[in-house]
KOLKOL-785521 format. One record per residue (C-alpha): x, z, y; residue in three letters. Coordinates in steps of 0.05 Angstrom, whole numbers, plus 5000, padded with zeros to 4 digits. Layout:
BEGIN
XZYala;...
// end
This chain:
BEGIN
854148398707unk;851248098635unk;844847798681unk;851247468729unk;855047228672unk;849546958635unk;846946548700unk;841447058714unk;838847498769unk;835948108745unk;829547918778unk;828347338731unk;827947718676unk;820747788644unk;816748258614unk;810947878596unk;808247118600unk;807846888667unk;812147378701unk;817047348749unk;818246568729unk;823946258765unk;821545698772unk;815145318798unk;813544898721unk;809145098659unk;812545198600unk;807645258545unk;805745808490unk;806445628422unk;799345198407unk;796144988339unk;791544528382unk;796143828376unk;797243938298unk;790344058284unk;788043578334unk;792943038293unk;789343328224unk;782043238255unk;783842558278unk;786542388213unk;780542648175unk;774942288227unk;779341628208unk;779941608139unk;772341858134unk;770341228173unk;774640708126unk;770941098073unk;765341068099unk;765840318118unk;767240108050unk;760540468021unk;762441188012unk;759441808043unk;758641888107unk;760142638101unk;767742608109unk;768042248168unk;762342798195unk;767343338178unk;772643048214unk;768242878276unk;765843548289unk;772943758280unk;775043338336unk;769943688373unk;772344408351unk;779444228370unk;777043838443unk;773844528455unk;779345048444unk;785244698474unk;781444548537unk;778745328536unk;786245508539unk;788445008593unk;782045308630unk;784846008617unk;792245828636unk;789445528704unk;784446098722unk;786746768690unk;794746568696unk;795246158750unk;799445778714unk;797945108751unk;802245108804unk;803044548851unk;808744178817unk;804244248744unk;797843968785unk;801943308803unk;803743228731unk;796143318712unk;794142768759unk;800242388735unk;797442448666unk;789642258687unk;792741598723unk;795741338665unk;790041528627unk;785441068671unk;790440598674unk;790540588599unk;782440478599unk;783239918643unk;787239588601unk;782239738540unk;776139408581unk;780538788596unk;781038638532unk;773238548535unk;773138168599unk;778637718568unk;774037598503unk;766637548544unk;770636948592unk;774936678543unk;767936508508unk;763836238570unk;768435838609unk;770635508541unk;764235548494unk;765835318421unk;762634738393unk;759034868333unk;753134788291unk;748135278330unk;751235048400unk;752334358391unk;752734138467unk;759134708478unk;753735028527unk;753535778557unk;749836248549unk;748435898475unk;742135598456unk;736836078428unk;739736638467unk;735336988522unk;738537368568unk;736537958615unk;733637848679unk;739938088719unk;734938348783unk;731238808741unk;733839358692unk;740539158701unk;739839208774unk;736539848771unk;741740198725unk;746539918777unk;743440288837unk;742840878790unk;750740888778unk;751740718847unk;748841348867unk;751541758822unk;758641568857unk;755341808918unk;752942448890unk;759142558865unk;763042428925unk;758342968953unk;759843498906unk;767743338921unk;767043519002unk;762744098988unk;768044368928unk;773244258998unk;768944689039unk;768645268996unk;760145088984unk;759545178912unk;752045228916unk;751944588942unk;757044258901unk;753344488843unk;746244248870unk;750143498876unk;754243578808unk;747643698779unk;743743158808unk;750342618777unk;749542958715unk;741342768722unk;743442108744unk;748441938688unk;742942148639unk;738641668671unk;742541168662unk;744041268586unk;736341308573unk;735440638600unk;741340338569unk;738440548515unk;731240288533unk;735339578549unk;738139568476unk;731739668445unk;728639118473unk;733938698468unk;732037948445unk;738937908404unk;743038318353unk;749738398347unk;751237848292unk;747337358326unk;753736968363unk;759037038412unk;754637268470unk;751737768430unk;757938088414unk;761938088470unk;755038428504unk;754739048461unk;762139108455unk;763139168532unk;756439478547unk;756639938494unk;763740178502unk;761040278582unk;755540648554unk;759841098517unk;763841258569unk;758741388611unk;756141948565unk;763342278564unk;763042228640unk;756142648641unk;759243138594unk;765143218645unk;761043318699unk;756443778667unk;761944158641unk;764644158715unk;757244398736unk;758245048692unk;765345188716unk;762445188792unk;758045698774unk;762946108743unk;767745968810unk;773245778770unk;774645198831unk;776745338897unk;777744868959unk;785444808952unk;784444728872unk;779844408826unk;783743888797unk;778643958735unk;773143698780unk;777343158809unk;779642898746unk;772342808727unk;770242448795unk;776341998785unk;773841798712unk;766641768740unk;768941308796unk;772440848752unk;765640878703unk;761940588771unk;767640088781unk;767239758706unk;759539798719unk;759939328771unk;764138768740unk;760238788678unk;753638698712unk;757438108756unk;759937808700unk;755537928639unk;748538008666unk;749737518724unk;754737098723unk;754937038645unk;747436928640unk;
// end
């Protein structure tokens, strides 16, 4: 009669985590992971303003690789709560892809900014002592050849999207063999593609201080570039998991997640090489 009273059955009582839940939602254990994760982020900050007005560099080092530390441990445990205690039921798997929607969303809006800036500065060049005329690109600037690295790098991404897409149907028909075989051939490709990002950079006939162009290329380009990396790393990180067989066909949100981030990666990829390397040049 207490269970009744107290709006209760007895069979929603539990007697450990994740037992006999009366409901379909997660509701988390106590985690250190978003305090230290605030301390880590606070330490990586205040180690770059130090280290941008000519202190050590050692601070903000600290507080990088304690970004890192945190990154790893609290997305060990969301791995444990979705493998070992099926904890990631359907309702939490729509809040998950909630959560990476407005995530992308949110990195769309970051790489507009960019766009805004690089068009902003071409369809209105400034008149000034080094571009007299108000012309664009600005004199003294050579550009890349937009039908040769740039287009290569492009095919490169393109089929990475491909691969990954490949991986995806094989993770729905239970072939983890080959959705590994594919997941590893995007990670190959996204590697690729940072090497000669980085080859493009190095040969580079401009720096970054050198004008307008220059710094609306490496601030879109590089953030791409950037992103691409943490795309690899989510991939490869999705390669190990497959050959653990912590996805199945009906879930592997974790993998999607990644292809969705990877796909938008692609996506940027194309406007920038529309609108910086051809359009813009």
């Amino acid at each position: 009669m207490a269970d009744i009273t107290h709006g209760h059955t007895p069979t929603e009582t539990t007697a450990g985590a994740g037992e006999a839940i009366p409901h379909p939602y997660h509701l988390l254990n106590p985690s250190p992971w978003p305090l230290l994760g605030a301390f880590a982020a606070g330490l990586l900050a205040t180690g770059m303003v130090i280290y941008m007005h000519g202190g050590t560099w050692i601070i903000a080092l600290l507080g990088f690789l304690s970004v890192l530390g945190v990154m790893f441990g609290w997305w060990r445990d969301i791995i444990k709560e979705s493998v070992k205690e099926k904890a990631h039921t359907p309702i939490v798997k729509i809040g998950l892809r909630y959560g990476m929607s407005l995530f992308i969303a949110s990195e769309v809006m970051f790489f507009s900014a960019f766009f805004w800036a690089f068009y902003d500065a071409a369809l209105f060049p400034k008149v000034s002592p080094d571009n007299p005329a108000g012309v664009w690109p600005p004199p003294k600037i050579e550009t890349f050849d937009p039908f040769h690295l740039p287009l290569m790098m492009t095919l490169i991404l393109l089929l990475s999207g491909v691969t990954v897409t490949w991986a995806h149907h094989a993770l729905q028909e239970g072939k983890n063999n080959e959705a590994a075989k594919a997941l590893g051939i995007t990670v190959l490709l996204g590697v690729m593609f940072s090497f000669f990002q980085g080859y493009e950079y190095s040969h580079a006939a401009f720096g970054f201080q050198d004008g307008i162009f220059p710094s609306t290329f490496y601030m879109a380009t590089g953030f791409h570039g950037f992103h691409v990396i943490i795309g690899t790393i989510f991939l490869a990180v999705c390669w190990f998991r497959v050959q653990k067989g912590h996805f199945t066909p009906k879930s592997h949100f974790g993998f999607e997640a990644a292809a969705w981030y990877w796909h938008f990666v692609d996506v940027v990829w194309l406007f920038l090489y529309v609108s910086v390397y051809w359009w813009g040049s």
